[in-house]
Structures are given as structure tokens and as C-alpha cells.
N, CA, C and O of each residue as an XYZ file, in Angstrom:
532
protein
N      29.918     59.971    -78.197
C      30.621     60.881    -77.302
C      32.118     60.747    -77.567
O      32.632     59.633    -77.674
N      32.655     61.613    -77.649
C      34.155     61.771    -78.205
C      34.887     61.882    -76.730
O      34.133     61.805    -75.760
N      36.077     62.029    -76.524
C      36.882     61.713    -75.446
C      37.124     62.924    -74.360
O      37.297     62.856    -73.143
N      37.056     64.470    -75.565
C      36.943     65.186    -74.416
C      35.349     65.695    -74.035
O      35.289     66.619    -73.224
N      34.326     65.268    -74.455
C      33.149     65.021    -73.827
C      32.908     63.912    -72.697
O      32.278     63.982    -71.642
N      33.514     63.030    -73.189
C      33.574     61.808    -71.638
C      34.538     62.703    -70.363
O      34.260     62.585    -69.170
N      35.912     63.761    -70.969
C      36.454     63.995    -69.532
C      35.713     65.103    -69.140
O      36.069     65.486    -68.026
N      34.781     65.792    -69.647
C      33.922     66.580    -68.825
C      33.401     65.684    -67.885
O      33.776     65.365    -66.757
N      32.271     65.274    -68.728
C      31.369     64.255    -68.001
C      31.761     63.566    -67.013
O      31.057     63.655    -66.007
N      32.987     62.660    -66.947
C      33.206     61.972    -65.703
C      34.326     63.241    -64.636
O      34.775     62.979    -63.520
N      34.519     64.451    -65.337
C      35.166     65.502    -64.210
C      33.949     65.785    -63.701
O      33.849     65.336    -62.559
N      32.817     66.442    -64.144
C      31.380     66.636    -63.514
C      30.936     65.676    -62.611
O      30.328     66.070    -61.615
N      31.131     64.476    -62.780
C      30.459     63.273    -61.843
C      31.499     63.213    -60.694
O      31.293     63.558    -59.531
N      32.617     62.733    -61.196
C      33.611     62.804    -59.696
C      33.780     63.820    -58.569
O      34.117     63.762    -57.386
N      33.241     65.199    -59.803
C      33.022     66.467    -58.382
C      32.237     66.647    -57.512
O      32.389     67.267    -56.459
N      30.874     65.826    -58.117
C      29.680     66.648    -57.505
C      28.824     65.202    -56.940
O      27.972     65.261    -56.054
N      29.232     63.920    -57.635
C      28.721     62.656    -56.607
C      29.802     61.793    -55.105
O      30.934     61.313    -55.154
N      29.009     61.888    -54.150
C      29.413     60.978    -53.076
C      28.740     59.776    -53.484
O      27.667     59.724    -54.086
N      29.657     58.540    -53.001
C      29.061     57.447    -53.062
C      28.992     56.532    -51.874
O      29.990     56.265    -51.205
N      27.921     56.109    -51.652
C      27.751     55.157    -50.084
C      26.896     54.735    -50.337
O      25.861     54.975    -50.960
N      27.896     53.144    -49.161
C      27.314     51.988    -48.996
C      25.824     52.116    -48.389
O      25.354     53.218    -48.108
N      25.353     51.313    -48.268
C      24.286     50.797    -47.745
C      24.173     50.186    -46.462
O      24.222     50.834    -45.417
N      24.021     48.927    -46.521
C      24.311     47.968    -45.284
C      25.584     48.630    -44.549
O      26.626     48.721    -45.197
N      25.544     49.037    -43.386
C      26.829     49.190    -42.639
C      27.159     50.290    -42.361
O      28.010     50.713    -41.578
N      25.970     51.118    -43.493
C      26.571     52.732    -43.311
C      25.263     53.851    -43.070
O      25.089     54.850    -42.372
N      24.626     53.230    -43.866
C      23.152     53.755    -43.858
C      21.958     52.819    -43.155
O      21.247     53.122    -42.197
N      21.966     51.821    -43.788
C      21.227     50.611    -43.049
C      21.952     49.771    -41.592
O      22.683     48.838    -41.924
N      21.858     49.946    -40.405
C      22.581     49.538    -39.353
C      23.223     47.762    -39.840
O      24.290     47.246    -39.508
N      22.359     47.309    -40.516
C      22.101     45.727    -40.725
C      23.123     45.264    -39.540
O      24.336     45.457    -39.619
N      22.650     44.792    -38.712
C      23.110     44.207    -37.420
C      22.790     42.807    -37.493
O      23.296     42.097    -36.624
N      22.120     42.318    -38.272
C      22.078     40.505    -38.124
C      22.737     40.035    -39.859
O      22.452     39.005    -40.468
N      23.829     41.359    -40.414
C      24.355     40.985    -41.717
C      22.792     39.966    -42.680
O      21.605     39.938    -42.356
N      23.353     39.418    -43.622
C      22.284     39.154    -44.770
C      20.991     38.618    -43.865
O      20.001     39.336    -44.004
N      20.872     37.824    -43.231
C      19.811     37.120    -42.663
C      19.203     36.717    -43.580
O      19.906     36.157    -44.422
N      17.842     36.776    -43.852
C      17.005     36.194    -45.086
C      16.868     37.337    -46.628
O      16.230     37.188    -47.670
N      17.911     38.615    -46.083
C      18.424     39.705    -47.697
C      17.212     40.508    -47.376
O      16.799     41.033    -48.410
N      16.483     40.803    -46.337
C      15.825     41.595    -46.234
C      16.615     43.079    -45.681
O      17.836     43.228    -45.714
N      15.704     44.043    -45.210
C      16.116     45.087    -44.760
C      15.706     45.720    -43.606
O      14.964     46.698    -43.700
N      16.222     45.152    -42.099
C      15.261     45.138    -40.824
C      15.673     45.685    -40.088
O      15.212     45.407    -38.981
N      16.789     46.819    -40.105
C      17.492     47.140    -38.911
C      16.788     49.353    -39.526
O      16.625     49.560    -40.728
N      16.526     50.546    -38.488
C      16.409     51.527    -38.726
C      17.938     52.271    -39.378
O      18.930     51.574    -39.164
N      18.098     53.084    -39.843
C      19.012     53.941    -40.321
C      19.853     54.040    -38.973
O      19.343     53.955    -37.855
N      21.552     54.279    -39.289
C      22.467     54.360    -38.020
C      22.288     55.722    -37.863
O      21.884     56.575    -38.653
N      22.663     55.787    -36.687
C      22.590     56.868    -35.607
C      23.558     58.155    -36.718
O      24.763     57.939    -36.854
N      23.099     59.083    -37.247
C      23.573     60.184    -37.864
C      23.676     59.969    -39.288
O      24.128     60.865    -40.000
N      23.280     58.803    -39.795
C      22.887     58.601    -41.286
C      22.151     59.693    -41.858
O      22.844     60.575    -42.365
N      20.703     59.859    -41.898
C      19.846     60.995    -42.176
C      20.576     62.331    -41.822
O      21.061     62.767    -42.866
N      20.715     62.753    -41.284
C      21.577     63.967    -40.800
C      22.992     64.385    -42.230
O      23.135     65.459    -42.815
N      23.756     63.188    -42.393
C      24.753     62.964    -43.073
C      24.392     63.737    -44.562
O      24.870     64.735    -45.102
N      23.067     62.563    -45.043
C      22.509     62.446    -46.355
C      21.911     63.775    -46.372
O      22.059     64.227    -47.508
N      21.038     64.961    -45.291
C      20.690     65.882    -46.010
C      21.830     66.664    -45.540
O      21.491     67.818    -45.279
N      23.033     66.428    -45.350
C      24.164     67.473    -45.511
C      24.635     67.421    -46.652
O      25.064     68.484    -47.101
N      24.720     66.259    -47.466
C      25.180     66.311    -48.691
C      24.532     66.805    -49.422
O      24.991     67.537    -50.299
N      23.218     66.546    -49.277
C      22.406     67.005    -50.404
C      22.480     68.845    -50.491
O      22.231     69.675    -51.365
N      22.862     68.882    -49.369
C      22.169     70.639    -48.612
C      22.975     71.404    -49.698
O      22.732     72.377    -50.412
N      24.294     70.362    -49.491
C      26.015     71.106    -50.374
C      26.131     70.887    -51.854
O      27.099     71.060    -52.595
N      24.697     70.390    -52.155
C      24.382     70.300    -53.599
C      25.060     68.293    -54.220
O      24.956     67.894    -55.380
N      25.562     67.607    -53.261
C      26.225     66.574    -54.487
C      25.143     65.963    -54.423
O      24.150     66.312    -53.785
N      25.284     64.932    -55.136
C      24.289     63.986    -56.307
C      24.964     62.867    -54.809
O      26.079     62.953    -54.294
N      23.857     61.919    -54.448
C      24.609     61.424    -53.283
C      23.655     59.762    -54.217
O      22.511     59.643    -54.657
N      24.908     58.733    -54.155
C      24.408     57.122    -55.000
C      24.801     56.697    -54.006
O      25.647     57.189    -53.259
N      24.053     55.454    -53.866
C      24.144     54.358    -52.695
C      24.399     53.312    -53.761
O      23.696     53.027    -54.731
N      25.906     52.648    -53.252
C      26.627     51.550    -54.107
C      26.704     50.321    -52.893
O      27.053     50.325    -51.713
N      26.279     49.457    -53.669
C      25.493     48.412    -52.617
C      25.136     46.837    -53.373
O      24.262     46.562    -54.195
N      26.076     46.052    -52.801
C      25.841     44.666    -53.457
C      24.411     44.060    -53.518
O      23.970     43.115    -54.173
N      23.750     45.014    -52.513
C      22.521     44.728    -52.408
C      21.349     44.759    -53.278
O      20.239     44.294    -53.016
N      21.870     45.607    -54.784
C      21.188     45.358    -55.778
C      21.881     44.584    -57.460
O      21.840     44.544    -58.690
N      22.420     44.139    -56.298
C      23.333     42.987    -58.079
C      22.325     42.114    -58.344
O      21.618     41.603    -57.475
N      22.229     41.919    -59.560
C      21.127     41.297    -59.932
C      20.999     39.546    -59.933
O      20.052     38.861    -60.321
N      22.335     39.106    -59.343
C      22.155     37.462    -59.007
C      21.996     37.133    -57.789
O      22.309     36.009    -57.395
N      21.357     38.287    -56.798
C      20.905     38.377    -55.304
C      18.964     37.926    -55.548
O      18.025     38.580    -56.003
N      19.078     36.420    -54.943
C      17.508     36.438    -55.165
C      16.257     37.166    -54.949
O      16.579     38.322    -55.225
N      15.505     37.173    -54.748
C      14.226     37.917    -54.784
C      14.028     37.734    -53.280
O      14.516     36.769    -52.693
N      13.400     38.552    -52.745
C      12.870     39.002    -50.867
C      11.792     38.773    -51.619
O      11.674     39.045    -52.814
N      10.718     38.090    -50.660
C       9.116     38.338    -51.418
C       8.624     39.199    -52.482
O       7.864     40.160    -52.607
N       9.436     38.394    -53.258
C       9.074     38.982    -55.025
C       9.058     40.482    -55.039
O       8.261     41.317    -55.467
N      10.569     40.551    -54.232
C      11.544     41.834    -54.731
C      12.582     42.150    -54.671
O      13.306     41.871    -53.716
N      12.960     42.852    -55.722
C      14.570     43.140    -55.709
C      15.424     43.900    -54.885
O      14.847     44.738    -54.192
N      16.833     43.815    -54.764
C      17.126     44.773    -53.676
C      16.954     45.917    -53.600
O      16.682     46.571    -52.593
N      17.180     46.462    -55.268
C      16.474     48.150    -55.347
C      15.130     48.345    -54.854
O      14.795     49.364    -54.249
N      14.222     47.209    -55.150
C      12.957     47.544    -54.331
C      12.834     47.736    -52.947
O      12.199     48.547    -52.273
N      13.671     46.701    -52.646
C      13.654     46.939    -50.880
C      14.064     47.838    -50.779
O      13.343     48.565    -50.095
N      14.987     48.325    -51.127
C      15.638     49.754    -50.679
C      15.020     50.579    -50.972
O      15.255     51.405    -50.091
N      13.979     51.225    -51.965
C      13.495     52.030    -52.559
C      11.934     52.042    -51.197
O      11.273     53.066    -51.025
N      11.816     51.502    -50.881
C      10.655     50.787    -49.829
C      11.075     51.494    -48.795
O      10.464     52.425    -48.272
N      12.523     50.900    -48.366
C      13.152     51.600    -46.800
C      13.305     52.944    -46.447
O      12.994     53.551    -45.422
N      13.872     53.316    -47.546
C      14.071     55.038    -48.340
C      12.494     55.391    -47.926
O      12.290     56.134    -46.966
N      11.302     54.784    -48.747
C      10.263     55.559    -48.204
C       9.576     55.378    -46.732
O       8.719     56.188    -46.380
N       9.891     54.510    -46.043
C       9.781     54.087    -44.588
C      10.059     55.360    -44.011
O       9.344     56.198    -43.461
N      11.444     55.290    -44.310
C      12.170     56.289    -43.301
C      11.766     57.903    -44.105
O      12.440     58.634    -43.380
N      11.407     58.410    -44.652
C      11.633     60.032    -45.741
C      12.264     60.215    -46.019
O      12.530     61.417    -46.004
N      13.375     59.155    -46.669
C      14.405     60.408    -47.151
C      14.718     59.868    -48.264
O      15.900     59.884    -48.606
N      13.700     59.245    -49.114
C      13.779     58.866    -50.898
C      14.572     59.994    -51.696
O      15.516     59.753    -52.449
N      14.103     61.146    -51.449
C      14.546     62.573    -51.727
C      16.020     62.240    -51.563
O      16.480     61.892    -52.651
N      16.761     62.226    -50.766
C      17.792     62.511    -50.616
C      19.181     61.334    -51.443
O      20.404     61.466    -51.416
N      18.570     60.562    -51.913
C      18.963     59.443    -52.866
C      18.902     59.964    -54.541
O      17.949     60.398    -55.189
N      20.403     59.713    -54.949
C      20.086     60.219    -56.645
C      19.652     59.255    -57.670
O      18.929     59.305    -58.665
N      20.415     58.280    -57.017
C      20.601     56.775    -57.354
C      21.077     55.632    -56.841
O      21.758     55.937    -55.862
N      21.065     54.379    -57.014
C      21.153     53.009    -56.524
C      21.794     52.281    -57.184
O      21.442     52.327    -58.363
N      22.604     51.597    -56.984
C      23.807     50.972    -58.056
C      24.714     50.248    -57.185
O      25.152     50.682    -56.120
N      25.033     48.835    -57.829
C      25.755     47.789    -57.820
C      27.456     47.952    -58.424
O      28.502     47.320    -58.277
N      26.945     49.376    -59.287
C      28.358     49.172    -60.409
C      29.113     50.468    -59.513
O      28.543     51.416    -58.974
N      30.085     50.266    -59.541
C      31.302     51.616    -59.116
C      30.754     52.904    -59.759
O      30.769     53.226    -60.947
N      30.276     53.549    -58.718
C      30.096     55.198    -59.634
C      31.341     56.099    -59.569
O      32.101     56.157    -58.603
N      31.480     56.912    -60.908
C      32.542     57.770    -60.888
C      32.028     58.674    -59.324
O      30.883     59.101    -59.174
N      33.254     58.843    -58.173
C      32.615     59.708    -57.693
C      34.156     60.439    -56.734
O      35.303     59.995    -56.794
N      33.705     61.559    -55.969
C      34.530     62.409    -55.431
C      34.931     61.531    -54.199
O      35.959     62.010    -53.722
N      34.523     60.445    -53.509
C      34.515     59.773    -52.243
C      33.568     58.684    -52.190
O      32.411     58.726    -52.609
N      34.143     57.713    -51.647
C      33.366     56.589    -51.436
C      33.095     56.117    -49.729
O      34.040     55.837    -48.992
N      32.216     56.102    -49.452
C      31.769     55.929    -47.828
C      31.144     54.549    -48.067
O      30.146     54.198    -48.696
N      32.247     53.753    -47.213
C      32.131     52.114    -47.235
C      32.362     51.871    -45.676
O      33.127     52.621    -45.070
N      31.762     50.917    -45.075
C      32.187     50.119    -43.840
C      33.234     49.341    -43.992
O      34.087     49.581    -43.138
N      33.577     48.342    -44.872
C      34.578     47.663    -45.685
C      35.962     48.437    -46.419
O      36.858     47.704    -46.838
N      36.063     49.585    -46.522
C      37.082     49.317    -47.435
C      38.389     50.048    -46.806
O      38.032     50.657    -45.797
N      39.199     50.136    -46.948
C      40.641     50.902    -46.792
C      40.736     51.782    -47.262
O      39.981     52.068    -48.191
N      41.508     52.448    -46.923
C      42.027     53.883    -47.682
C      43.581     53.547    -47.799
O      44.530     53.342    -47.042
N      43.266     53.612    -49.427
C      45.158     53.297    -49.876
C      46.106     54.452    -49.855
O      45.891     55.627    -50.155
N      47.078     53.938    -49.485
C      48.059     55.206    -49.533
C      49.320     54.471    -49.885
O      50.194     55.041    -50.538
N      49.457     53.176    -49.464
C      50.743     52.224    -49.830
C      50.441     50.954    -49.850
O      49.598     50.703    -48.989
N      50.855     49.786    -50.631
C      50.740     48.651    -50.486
C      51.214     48.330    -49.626
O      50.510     47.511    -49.035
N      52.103     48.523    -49.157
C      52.824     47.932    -47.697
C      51.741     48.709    -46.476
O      52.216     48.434    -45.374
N      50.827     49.329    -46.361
C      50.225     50.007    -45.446
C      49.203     49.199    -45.348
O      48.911     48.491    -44.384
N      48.454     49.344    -46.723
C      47.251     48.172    -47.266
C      47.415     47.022    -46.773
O      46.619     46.673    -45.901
N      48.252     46.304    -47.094
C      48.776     44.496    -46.585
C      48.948     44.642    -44.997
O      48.387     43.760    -44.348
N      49.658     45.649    -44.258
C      49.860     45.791    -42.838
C      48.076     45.675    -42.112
O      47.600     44.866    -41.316
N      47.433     46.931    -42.856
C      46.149     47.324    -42.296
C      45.293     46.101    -42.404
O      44.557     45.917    -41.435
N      45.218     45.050    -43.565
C      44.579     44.010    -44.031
C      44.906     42.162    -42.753
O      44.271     41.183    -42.360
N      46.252     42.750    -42.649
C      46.888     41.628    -41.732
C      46.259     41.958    -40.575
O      45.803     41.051    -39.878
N      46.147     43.136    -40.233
C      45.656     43.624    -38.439
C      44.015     43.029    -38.745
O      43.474     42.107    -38.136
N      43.348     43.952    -40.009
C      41.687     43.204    -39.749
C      41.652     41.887    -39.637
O      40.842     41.375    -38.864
N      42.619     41.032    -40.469
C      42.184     39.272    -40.284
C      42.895     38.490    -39.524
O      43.077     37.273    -39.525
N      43.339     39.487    -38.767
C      44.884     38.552    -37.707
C      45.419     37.621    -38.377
O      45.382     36.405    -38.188
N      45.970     38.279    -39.248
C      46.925     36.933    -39.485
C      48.468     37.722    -39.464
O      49.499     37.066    -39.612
């Protein structure tokens, strides 16, 4: 792939994929890792969310530490399995493009965790207020 085939390709991906977390956003996880299972139902307007995206056509990836691959095994399974499990619990496997540990090129990232940068001095202010210090 030559270079202006990669800036299609990653202009195509950044337009048309959302990316979201898992735990925190989709998965309530209210007792955090516990034993790395997956025990809490979908938060209140999750499902709703996921077939709006889908409705508007993006490619919607769930980016999620929860399937890095030095996260041990849940009863001889991986986190993509669990998740792929929960997804079918609940119906909405469909509405998942993909599952990934690694940063996807994408138009937005929907995290419980992260900031929205606009300044380092905003970042360090906003970062000091979450950890009181």
C-alpha cells in the first residue's frame, strides 16, 4: 500500500468508525475488575446509543483493555470471548464491528476515563481536580 492509499484508508476509517469503551460505558462494571469477568447489565441508554450509530451507518469498535492479551483467562476465556458472550446475552452482537485493545483510527472516542484536550494547562488543571492534588 503506497501512502496515498493509506490516506484514503485511514480518511475512510476516521469518518465512518466511533470508538467505545467497554467497562464504564457499555458494560455498567460497578464492582471494577473483580475476578475480570463481566457481571453488571448494559448502562442505562447504552443499547439505544449503539443502534443509533449503527442506524447513521458508522462502523461502531469497542476499544477495551479488556481484551489485551496479558489479561488472564475467566474460565478458559478470553476477554473477547467474554465480551462476544455478553454481546450475545444482551442482542446486540449485530451492532459491534469490532473488538480491540489497539487504538482504532476513528472519528471519536467514547471513554469513561479520558479528557478532552484542548490545552495542556487545561489537561494538568482538569487532571489535578480528578486526583486532588
Amino acid at each position: 500500500m503506497n501512502i496515498n492509499e493509506f490516506d484514503k484508508l485511514q480518511k475512510r476509517e476516521v469518518d465512518n468508525n466511533i470508538a467505545i469503551d467497554f467497562d464504564g460505558v457499555i458494560h455498567k462494571s460497578s464492582k471494577g475488575f473483580k475476578d475480570g469477568g463481566i457481571y453488571d447489565p448494559p448502562i442505562k441508554g447504552a443499547i439505544e446509543a449503539l443502534k443509533w450509530f449503527k442506524s447513521k451507518g458508522y462502523n461502531v469498535i469497542l476499544h477495551t483493555a479488556k481484551v489485551n492479551p496479558d489479561r488472564p483467562l475467566v474460565n478458559g476465556k478470553t476477554g473477547k470471548e467474554l465480551i462476544l458472550d455478553w454481546l450475545e446475552e444482551y442482542n446486540i452482537s449485530d451492532l459491534i464491528d469490532d473488538i480491540t485493545c489497539i487504538k482504532p483510527r476513528a472519528f471519536i472516542y467514547i471513554d469513561d476515563r479520558g479528557l478532552r484536550f484542548e490545552t495542556w494547562e487545561q489537561t494538568l488543571r482538569d487532571f489535578k481536580t480528578i486526583k486532588n492534588l
